[in-house]
C-alpha distance (Angstrom), angle and dihedral (degrees) to the residues before:
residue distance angle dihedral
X1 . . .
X2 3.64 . .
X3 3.43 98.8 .
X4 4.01 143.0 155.4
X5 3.93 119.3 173.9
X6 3.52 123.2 -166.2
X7 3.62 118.3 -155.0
X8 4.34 118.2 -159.9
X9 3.73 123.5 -179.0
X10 3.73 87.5 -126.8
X11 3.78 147.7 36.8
X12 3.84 86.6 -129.0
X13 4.07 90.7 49.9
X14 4.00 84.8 51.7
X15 4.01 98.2 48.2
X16 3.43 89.6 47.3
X17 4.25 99.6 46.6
X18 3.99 85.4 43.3
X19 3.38 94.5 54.9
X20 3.34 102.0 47.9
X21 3.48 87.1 55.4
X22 3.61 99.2 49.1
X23 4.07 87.4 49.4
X24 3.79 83.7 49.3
X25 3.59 92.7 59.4
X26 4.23 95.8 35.2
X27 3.85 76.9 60.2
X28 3.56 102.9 50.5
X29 4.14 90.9 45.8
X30 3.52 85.9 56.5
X31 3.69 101.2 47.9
X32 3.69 78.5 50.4
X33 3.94 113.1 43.0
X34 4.10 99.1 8.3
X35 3.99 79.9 -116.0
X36 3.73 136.4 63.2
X37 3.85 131.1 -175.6
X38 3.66 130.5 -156.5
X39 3.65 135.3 -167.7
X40 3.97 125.1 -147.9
X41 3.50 134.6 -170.0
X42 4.00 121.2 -134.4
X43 3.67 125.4 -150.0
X44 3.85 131.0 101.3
X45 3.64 100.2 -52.4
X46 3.69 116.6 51.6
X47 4.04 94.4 67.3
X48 3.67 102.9 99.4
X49 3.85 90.1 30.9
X50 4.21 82.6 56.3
X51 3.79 96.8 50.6
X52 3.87 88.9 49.3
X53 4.00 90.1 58.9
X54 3.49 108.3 46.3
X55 3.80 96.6 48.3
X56 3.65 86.6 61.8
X57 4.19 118.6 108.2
X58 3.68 106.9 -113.8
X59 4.24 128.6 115.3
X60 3.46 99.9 -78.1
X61 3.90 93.4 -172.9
X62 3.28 92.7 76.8
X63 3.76 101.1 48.2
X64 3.86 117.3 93.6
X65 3.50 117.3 -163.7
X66 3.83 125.4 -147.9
X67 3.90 135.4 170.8
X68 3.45 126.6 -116.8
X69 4.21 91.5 -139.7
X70 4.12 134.5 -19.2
X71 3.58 131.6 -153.9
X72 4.20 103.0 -119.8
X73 3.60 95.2 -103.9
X74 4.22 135.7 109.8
X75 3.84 121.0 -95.8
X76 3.76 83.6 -104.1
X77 3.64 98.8 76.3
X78 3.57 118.9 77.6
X79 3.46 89.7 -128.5
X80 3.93 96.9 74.3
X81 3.77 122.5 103.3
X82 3.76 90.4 -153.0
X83 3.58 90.8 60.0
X84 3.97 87.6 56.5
X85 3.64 85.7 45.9
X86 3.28 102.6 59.4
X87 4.02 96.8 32.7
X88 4.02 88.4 50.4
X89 3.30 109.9 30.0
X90 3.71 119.8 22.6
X91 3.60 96.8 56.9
X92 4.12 123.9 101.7
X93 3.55 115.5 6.4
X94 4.06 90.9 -1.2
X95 3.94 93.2 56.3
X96 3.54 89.4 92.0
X97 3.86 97.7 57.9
X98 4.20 114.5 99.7
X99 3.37 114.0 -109.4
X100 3.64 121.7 -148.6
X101 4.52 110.0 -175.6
X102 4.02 113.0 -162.1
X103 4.14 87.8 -142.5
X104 3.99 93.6 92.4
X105 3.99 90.4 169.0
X106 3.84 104.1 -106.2
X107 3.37 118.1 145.6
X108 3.69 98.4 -93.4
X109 3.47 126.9 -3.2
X110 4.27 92.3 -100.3
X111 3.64 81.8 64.5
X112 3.82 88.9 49.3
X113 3.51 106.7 40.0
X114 4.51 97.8 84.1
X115 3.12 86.3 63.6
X116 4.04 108.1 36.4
X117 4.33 81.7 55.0
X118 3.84 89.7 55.9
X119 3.73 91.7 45.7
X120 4.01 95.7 47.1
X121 4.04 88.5 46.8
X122 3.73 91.6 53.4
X123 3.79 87.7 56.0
X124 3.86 121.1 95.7
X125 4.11 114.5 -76.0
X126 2.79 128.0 -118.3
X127 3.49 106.5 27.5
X128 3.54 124.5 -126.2
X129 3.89 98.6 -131.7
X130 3.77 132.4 -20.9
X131 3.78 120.7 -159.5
X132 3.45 122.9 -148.9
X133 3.98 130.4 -169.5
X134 3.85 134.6 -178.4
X135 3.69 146.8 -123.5
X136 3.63 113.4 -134.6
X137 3.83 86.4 -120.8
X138 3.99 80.6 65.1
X139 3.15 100.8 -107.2
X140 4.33 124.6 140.9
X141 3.58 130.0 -166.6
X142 4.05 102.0 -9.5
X143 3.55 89.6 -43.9
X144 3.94 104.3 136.0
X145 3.50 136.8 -169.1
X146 4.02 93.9 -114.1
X147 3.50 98.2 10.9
X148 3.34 114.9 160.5
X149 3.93 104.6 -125.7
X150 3.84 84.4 28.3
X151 4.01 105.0 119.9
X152 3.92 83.9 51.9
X153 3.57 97.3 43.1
X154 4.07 89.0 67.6
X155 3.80 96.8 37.1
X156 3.47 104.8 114.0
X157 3.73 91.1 -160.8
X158 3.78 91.1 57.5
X159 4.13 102.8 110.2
X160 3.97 95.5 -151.9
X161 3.78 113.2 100.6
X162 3.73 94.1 -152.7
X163 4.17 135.0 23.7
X164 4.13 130.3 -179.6
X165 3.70 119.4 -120.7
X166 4.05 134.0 -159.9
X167 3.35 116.1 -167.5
X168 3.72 144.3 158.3
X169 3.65 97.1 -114.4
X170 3.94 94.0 41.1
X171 3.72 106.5 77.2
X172 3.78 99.4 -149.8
X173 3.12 128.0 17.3
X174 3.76 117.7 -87.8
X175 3.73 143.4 -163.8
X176 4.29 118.5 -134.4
X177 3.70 142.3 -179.4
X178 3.72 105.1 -102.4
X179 4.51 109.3 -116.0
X180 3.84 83.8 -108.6
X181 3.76 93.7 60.1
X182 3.92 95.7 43.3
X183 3.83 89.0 53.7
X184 3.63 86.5 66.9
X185 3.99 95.9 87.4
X186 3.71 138.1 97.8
X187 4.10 91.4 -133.2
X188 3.71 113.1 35.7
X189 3.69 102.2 -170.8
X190 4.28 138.7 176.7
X191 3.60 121.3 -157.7
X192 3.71 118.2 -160.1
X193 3.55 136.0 163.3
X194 4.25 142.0 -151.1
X195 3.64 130.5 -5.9
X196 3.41 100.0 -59.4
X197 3.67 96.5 61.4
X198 3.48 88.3 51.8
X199 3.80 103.8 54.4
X200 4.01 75.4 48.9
X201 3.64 101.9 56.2
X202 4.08 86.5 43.4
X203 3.29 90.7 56.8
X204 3.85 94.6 46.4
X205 3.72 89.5 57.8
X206 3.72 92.5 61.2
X207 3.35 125.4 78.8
X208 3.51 128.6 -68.2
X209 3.76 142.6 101.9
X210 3.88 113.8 -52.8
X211 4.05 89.1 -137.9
X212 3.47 88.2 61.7
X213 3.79 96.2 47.5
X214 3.74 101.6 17.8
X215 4.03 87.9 178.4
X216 3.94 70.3 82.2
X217 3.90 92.9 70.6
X218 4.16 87.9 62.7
X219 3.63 97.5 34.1
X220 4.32 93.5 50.0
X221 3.67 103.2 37.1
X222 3.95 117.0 102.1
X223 3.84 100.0 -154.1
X224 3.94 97.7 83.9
X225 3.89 126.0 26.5
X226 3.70 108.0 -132.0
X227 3.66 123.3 -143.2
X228 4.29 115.3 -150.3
X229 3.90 113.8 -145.0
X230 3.46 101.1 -166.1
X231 3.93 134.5 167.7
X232 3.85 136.6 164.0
């Protein structure tokens, strides 16, 4: 496993030291390309970690921002990770970064998903950073245990950049970068949070099947090194 974990005493210490690197690397894609991207995953924890990053100085205009997976649902419901992105991150200094949601409002996100893969390929590559999280059923990104379009959401010879899943454990039904796409990054990053995470991610690294922990998929490829932000 290509692995680095960073421990902080505090979720505050851990927003602030993954920020900095993810600015770091927006930077450094920009000195490069005159554009960086960067993909973000929504849930509960990456609030505080969100706020941290786009009050930080850096040119903003050419920053698109991207998510790693959505649940299939409008901006309006509480349950949409673009909603958190925009409330939490692109406000302040980050307000003047491009936005670009996967929810495109087709009726479900099958529908959707032609034209959510043409709009993530048009995006800058590689991208600067992508941060992951996970479920404490193991799962990252929309990557389920029994997800439907699971097995080729982790092949990293699959071509497609992006894939819906329905599962079990999923609520709705979502739409998610494929493992192959998120590899394609400078920073490859997961985010977690307390002591339960942590018994979870220990567990992960043991052994086991990856479609049963698909965490695993991230954690056990040797493409990307990933980097584990962790506090209690």
């Amino acid at each position: 496993m290509m692995t680095t974990l960073n421990v902080f005493p505090d979720r505050g210490a851990l927003a602030a030291a993954l920020a900095g690197a993810v600015a770091d690397s927006l930077r450094q894609r920009i000195a490069r390309d005159g554009a960086a991207s960067l993909a973000v995953s929504g849930g509960r924890t990456p609030e505080r970690f969100f706020e941290a990053l786009g009050g930080i100085d850096l040119d903003w205009s050419k920053v698109t921002v991207t998510l790693v997976d959505e649940r299939w649902v409008d901006e309006t419901s509480d349950r949409s990770n673009a909603a958190l992105v925009r409330r939490a991150l692109l406000a302040g200094r980050a307000s003047a970064a491009t936005f670009v949601p996967l929810y495109n409002g087709a009726a479900t996100p099958d529908e959707g998903r032609d034209a959510v893969e043409r709009t993530i390929a048009a995006l800058p590559h590689p991208f600067a950073a992508v941060i992951l999280g996970m479920g404490d059923d193991g799962h990252t990104a929309s990557f389920f245990p029994g997800g439907d379009h699971l097995a080729a959401a982790v092949d990293l010879d699959n071509p497609a950049r992006v894939t819906t899943m329905h599962a079990g454990g999923a609520g709705e039904a979502r739409i998610t970068l494929t493992l192959a796409e998120l590899l394609r990054t400078d920073h490859l990053a997961l985010h977690i949070e307390g002591d339960g995470k942590k018994a979870v991610l220990e567990k992960a690294q043991g052994d086991g099947p990856i479609l049963d922990m698909p965490i695993r998929a991230a954690l056990c490829q040797s493409v990307r090194p990933i980097t584990i932000y962790w506090s209690p």
